[in-house]
N, C-alpha and C positions, 0 to 999 in steps of 0.2 A: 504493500500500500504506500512507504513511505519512499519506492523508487517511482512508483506511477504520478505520485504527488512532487517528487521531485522533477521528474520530465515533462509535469506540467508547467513549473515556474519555468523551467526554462525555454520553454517554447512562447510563452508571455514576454521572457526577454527579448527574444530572436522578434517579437512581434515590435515591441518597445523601438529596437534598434531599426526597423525595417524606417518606422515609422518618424524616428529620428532625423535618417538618412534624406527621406522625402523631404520633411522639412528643410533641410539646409540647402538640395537642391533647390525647394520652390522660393527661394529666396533668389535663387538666382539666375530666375527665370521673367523676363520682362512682361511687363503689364500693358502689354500693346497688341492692337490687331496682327496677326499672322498671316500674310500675303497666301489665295487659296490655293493659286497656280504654279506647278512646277513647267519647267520651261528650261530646256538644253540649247543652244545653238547648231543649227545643222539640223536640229529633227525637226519633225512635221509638228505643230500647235494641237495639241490631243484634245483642247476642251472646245466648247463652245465657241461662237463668234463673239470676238471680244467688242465692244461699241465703250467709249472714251464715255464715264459717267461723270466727267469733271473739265476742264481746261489744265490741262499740265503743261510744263517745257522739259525737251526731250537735252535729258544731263549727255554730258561729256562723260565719257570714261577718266579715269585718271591716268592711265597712258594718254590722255588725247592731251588733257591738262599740263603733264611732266612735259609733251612734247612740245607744246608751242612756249612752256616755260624755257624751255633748253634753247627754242629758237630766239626766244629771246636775247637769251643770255649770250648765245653766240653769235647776236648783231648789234649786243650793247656797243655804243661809242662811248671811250673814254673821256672824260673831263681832267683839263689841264688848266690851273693856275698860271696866269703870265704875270709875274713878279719886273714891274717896271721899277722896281728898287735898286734893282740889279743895276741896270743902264746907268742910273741919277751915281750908284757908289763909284762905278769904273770909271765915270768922266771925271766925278771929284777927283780920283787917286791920278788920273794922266794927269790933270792939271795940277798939282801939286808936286807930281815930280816933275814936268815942261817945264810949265806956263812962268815957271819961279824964276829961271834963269831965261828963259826968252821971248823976249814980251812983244815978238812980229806979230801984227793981227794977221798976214795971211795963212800960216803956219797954224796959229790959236784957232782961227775959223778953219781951218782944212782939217784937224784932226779933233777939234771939237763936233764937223759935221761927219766925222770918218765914226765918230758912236754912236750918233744920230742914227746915221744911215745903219749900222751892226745891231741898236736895240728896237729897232722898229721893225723888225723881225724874230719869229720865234724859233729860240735855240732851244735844243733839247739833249739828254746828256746820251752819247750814243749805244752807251750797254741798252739803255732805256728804247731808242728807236728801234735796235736791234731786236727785241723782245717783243715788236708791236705787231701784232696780228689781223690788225685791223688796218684800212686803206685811209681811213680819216679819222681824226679828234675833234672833239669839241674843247675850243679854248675861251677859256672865259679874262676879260680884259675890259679892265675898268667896267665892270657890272655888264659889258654884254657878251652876247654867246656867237664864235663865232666856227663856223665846218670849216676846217680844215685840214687839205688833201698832206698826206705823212712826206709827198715829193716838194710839197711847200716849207717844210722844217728845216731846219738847221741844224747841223753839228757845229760845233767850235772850230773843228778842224775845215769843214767845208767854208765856213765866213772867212778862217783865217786867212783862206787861198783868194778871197774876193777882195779883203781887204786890200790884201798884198799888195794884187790889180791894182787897184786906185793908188796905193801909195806909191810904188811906181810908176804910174802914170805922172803923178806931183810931182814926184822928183826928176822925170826928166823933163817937166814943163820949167822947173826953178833949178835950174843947176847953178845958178851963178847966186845964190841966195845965203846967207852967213850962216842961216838956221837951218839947213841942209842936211849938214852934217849930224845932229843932233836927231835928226828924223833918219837919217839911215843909222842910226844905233837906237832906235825904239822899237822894240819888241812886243810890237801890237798885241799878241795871243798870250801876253800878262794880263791883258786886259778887255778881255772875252771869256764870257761864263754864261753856263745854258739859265736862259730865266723861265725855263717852261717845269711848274711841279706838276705831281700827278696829286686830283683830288680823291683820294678813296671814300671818304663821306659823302661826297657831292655824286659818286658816280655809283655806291650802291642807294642812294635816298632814291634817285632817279632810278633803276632800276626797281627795285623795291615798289615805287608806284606804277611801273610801266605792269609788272607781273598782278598787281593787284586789282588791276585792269581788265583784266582776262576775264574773259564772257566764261560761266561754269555751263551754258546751253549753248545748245545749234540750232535749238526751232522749237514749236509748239503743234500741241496736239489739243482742237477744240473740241469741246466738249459733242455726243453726237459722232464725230466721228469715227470710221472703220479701224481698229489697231491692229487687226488679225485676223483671219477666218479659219475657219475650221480645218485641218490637216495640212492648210498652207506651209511649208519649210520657211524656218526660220533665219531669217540672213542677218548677219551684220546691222544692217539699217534697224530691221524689226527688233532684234532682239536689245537693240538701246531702248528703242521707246518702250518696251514691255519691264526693262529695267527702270525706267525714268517712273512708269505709272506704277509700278511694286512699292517705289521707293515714296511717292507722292501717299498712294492709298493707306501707307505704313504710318506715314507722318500725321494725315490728317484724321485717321482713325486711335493712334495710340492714346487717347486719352477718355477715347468712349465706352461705356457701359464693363467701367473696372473691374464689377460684379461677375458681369458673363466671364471677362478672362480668368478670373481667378478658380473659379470652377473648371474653364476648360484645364489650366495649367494643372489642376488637381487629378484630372484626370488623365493628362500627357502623363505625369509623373506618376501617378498609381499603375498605371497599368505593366511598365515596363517592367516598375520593382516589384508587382503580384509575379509575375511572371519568373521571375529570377527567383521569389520567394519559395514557390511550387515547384518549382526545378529540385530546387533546394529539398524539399518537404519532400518530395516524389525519392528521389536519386538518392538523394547527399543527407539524408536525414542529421545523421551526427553532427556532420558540418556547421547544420541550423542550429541544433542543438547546444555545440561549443561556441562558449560566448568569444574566447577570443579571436576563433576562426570569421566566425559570424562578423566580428566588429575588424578583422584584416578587409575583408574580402569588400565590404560595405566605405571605408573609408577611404580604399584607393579608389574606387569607382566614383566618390564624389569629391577625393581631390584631382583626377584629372578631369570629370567636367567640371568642377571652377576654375581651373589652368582655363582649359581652351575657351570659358564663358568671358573669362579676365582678358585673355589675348583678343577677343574678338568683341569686347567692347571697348577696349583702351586701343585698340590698334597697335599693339606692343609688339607683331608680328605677325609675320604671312600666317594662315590657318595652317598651313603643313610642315611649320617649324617648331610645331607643338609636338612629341615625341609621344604619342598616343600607344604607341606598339609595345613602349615598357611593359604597361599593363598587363596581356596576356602572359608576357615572357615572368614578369614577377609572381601572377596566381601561380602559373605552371612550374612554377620553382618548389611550390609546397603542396601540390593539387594535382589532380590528371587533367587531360590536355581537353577533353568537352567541359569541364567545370569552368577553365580560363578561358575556353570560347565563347561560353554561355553568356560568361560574366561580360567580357570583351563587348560582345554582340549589343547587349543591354546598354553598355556604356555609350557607346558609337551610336545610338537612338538618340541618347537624352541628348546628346553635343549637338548633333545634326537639327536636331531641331529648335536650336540656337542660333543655326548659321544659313547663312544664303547658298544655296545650292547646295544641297542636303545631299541628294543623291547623288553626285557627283563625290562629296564628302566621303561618306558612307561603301560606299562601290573602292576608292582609293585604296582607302584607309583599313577598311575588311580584309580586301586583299593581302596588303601589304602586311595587316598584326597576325593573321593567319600563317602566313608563309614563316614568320618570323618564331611562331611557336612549333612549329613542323619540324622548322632547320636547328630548331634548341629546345628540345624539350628537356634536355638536361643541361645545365650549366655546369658541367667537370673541367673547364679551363679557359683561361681568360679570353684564348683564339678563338675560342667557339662563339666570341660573341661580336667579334670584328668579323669573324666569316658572316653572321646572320645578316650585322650592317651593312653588309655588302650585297646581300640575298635581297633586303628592303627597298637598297637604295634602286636596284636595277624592278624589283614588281612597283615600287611607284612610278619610278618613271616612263616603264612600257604602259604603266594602266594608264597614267597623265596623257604620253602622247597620242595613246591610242583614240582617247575622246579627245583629244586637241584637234587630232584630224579631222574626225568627222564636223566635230563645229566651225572651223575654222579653212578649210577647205585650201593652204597655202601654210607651206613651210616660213615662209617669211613671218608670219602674221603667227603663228607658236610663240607664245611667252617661252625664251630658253630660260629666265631667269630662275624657272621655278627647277632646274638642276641643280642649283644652289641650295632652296627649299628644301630640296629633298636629301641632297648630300649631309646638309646642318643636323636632317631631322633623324639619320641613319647614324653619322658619327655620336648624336645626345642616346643613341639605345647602348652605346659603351656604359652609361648608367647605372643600365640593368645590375651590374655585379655590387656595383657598394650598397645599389638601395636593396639590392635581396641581403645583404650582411646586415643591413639595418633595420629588416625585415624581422632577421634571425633574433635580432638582439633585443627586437623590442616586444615582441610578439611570442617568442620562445620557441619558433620554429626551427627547425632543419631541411635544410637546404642539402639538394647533391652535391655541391661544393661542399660543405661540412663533411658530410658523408664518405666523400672521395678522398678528404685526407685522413679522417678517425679509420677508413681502413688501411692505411698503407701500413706495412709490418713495424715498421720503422719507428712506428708511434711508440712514446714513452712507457707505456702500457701495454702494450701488444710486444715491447721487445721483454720487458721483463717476466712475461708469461712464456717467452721462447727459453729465456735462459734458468725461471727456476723450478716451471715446470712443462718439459719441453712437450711430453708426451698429452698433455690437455691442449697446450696448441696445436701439435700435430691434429687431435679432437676435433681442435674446434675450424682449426682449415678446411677440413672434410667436409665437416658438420657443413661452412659455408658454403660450399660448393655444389654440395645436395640440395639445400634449401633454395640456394638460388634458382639451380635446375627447375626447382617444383612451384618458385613462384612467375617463372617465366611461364612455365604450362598454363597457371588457372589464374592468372592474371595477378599483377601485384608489382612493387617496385622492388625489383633482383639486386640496387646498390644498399637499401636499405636493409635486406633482409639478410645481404654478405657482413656490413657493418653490423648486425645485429649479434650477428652469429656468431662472428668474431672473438664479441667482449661479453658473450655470453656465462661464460665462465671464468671471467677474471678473480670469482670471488675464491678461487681452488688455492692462489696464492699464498695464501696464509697460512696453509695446511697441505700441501702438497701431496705431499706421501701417502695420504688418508684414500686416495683416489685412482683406483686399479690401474689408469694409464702411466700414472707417473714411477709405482711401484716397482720393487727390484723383485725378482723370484726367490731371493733368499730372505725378504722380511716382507711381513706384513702387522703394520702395527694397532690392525681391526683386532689380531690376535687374541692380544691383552685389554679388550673392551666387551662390554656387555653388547646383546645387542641393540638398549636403546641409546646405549653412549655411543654405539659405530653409527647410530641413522640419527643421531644430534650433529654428528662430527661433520657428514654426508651435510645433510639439513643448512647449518652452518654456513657452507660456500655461499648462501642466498645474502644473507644479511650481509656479511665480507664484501660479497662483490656491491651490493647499496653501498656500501659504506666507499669502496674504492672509486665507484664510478661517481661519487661526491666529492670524492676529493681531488678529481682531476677532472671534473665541470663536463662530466660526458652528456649530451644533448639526452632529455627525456625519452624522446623515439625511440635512443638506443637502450638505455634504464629499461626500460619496459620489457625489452628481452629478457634481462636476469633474472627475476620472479616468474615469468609468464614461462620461461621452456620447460618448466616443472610444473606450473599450475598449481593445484591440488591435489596431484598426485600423493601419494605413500613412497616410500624406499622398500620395494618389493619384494627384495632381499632379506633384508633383513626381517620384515615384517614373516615370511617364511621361515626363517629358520628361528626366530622367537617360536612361533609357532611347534616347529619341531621340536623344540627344546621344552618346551612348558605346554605342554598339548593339552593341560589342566587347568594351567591358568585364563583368566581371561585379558586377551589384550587391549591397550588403551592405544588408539589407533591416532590419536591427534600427536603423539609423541613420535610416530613413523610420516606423521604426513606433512609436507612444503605448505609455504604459508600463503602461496599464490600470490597475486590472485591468477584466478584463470585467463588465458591468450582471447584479448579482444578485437584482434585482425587475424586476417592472413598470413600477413606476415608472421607473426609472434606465433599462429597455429604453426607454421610448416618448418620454424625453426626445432619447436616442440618434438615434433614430428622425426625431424631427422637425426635431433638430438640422440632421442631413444632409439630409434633405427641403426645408428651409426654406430652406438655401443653395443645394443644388443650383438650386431654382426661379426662383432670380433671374438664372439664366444662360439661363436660355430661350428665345430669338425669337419662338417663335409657341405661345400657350396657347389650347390646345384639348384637348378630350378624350383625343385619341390620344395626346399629347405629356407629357400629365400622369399617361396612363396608365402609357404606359412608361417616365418618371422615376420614380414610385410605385415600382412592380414593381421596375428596376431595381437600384435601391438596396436597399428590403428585402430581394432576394434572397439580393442582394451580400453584406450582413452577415448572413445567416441560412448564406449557404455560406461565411464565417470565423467561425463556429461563434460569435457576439458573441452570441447567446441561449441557449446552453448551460445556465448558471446558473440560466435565469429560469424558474419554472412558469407558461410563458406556450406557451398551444396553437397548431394551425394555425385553429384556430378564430377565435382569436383575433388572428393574424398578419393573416389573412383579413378581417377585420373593422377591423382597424385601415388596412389597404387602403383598402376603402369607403369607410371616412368622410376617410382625407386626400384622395384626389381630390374628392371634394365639398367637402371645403372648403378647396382649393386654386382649382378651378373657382369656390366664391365670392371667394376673392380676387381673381385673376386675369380676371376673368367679362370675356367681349369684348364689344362696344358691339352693341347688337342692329342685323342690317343691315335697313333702312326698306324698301319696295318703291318704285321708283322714282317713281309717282305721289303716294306718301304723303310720299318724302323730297321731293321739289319744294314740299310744301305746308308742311313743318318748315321748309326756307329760308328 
């Protein structure tokens, strides 16, 4: 009564959180009409004839925007300051080294009008010209604006050569002149400097309002008017204006009958997470059950839809540099691979119907978290998760192009940009590996990376089972190698059940000797024990191995083994030959029996299983078919009739099958020497 009652509270929780979940979702779900019509470019218009119930203007794309910005930008004219301060400081300074010692007006007028004639032109400095991409400037002078062409400019060096011209011109008009002399030792290009600055504030404020300028329509569509007919193909032209009236119908309705939306969005949201609930409830029972599986599985699904709801109301990036494919690859790290596509599937609904062009969405993005759980369903090494990157980056972008063509109908006119998108959104799944570590750490899971190293031999604990009791390792490598076998047959995870099997018996450590494999043939130190002190001693390794796999942090999954491969079993041995010994007495059987609990998986069953199969077989004399059959049989029975599979969703089907396969591969261990026909064996001789 008090488990029934307990699996009630907890299916109340599992309900609690479902409904948790919703809410945090419908918070994040907008309070606006939802455009009815979906609409691809390149396909036929599937609904009715659309008639314009409003006056709209038919919006620009924002490539069309970017692109007449950029023509902007790459016809902006520069502005240049002409600094006539310049001209007024050079004539001061010529005249103050001349004018001081030679006081001829024609001389003082000839090369006072020789700066004249140098600053009434604009010089510019020529790295600066050099760098000028443009065929004309705008030069601003004394407050007006004037076009002009860059073959009208100046260098210093170019005036220098002009000037020259004229001065010798002068000088051989005046040869006979006393100041002459003093003018052929003046070094005009002392006194030449560019007076053209560049303005950077004056030239992006003008630009700045030139882009701000920019028309966001191309036309209008009056009310009344035809937008679409029925099965017409959608071109280019159409599918702007069906985008312009989405976006019109969106805005003008987002604030009416808040009521209605709020309902509807309760029901967008109910239905998906009923859905996943019953999945749940039907399949995965336990899962629901376990609160913090229930609260894993529930709060990645509504931390990536508020990612992709935040990216796509902030504009913080393209919709396909959201890494949405973590997700399934992190479920399937602690899950089977239909539980993370279920979950996947659900997720990729709520997003989609956040975002404009769902389907398209949805179609990508399916493909792409699909493929990526396929090519990783185990995470055992870091490569394996740059290979899937690689696997993602190449199904988006065949699925991308593949609907780029048909809308699009021209290579030219394919956004390449979104290879970037896609490559961003492939390199962020290298994630997958710390957030499933952080998965592990927070939530207590075990991951196949965990798994992959707790079995390598090498491990701190697995080597000192090698070296102090070598003969239980030998055990329990067998032991995993059978078990594996048996859970690859009836379905189950074969790294989990090798790890399991492995540290199964660590608890032998403490007592070695106590333990027929590890035993010498000249002692046996059961000898000098009763026989409830030898099935204490036995008994014992349970508690030993809790206690060791405590103290070196071994993940629960694996714990779970050491109690479970015994169950509730008795020490059957002993329990017999007390018997034979005291066939008067009565026996107290809680004293011969493991404290369990009983194997609640598959796994922990089939460890069980081959535990006692693997030991019984070594007692054997003669291995043959008959012999290994009815060790087989025997044993399984034995534990299926002390109810030690009660827990486990584990069928006769499957009992059945796990049958099969240990005698086959006991008969390969065991396999006897083929006997020669006596003529053939005389010639082996």
């Amino acid at each position: 009564m008090s488990e029934r009652k307990n699996s009630h509270n907890k299916f109340i929780i599992a309900n609690a959180l479902f409904i948790l979940a919703g809410l945090l979702i419908f918070f994040l779900f907008p309070n606006e009409t939802k455009f009815k019509y979906e609409f691809s470019k390149g396909k036929p218009w599937q609904h009715e004839r659309l008639i314009a119930p409003f006056s709209f203007a038919i919006n620009k794309t924002a490539q069309q925007i970017e692109a007449e910005k950029d023509s902007i930008i790459a016809k902006q004219i520069s502005y240049y300051i002409c600094d006539n301060k310049i001209g007024d400081k050079k004539r001061s300074e010529l005249q103050s080294s001349y004018f001081v010692s030679y006081q001829n007006s024609d001389e003082s007028l000839f090369l006072d009008s020789l700066l004249n004639i140098a600053y009434q032109k604009y010089i510019i400095d020529p790295i600066v010209l050099e760098r000028l991409k443009q065929s004309e400037i705008y030069v601003v002078n004394n407050n007006e604006y004037e076009l002009v062409s860059i073959q009208n400019l100046y260098t210093p060096k170019k005036l220098f050569i002009e000037l020259q011209t004229l001065i010798n011109k002068y000088k051989s008009s005046h040869s006979e002149s006393e100041s002459i002399v003093a003018i052929e030792n003046l070094d005009i290009g002392n006194y030449i400097s560019h007076n053209l600055k560049y303005n950077d504030k004056l030239t992006k404020r003008l630009l700045k309002q030139k882009i701000e300028k920019i028309s966001t329509t191309t036309g209008l569509i009056q009310k009344g008017e035809l937008i679409i007919s029925t099965g017409e193909i959608i071109n280019n032209n159409d599918y702007e204006i069906l985008r312009s009236y989405r976006s019109e119908y969106e805005s003008r309705y987002s604030h009416s009958g808040s009521l209605i939306h709020v309902i509807g969005n309760i029901f967008i949201i109910t239905v998906p997470l009923l859905l996943l609930f019953l999945f749940l409830f039907q399949y995965r029972k336990k899962i629901l059950l376990n609160r913090r599986k229930t609260i894993f599985i529930l709060s990645n699904l509504v931390i990536f839809t508020t990612i992709a709801f935040l990216n796509n109301k902030y504009k913080i990036s393209n919709v396909y540099l959201v890494p949405v494919a973590i997700l399934p690859i992190i479920i399937r790290s602690f899950f089977d691979t239909r539980l993370a596509n279920f979950v996947y599937v659900i997720t990729l609904l709520l997003i989609s119907y956040l975002l404009p062009n769902s389907f398209e969405f949805m179609f990508i993005q399916f493909i792409s978290g699909t493929l990526a759980v396929f090519s990783l369903s185990h995470i055992t090494k870091r490569s394996d998760i740059f290979k899937t990157s690689l696997i993602v980056f190449v199904a988006y972008s065949i699925t991308y192009f593949g609907m780029a063509m048909i809308q699009e109908s021209d290579w030219h006119k394919i956004n390449w940009q979104y290879l970037g998108y896609f490559a961003g959104n492939s390199l962020m799944l290298t994630l997958s590996y710390p957030l499933v570590y952080l998965s592990e750490k927070l939530f207590g899971f075990t991951s196949d990376v965990t798994l992959l190293e707790l079995s390598d031999t090498n491990q701190t604990l697995l080597k000192k089972l090698s070296e102090k009791a070598p003969g239980t390792f030998q055990h329990s490598l067998q032991v995993a190698n059978i078990a594996e076998e048996l859970i690859r047959n009836i379905g189950g995870n074969p790294l989990l059940v090798r790890t399991g099997a492995l540290y199964h018996d660590i608890g032998k450590l403490k007592n070695p000797s106590y333990f027929t494999e590890n035993q010498s043939v000249s002692f046996n130190p059961h000898s000098k024990l009763s026989c409830i002190e030898s099935a204490q001693k036995i008994i014992q390794h349970i508690p030993d191995g809790l206690k060791l796999a405590r103290k070196y942090n071994l993940p629960q999954a694996i714990v779970d083994f050491i109690p479970m491969h015994q169950g509730t079993l008795t020490t059957k041995f002993f329990v017999t030959t007390f018997k034979q010994k005291y066939p008067e007495k009565e026996i107290n059987l809680s004293l011969f029996t493991y404290p369990g609990p009983k194997p609640f998986s598959k796994e922990t069953a089939v460890v069980m299983i081959a535990d006692s199969i693997e030991a019984a077989s070594r007692s054997l004399k003669i291995y043959s078919p008959e012999t290994i059959t009815k060790l087989v049989d025997g044993i399984i029975d034995y534990q299926f009739e002390q109810n030690q599979f009660e827990n486990v969703n584990m069928t006769f089907k499957d009992l059945k099958t796990i049958k099969r396969v240990l005698k086959e591969k006991l008969a390969t261990i065991y396999h006897s020497r083929i006997a020669y026909p006596e003529e053939e064996e005389s010639l082996v001789k």
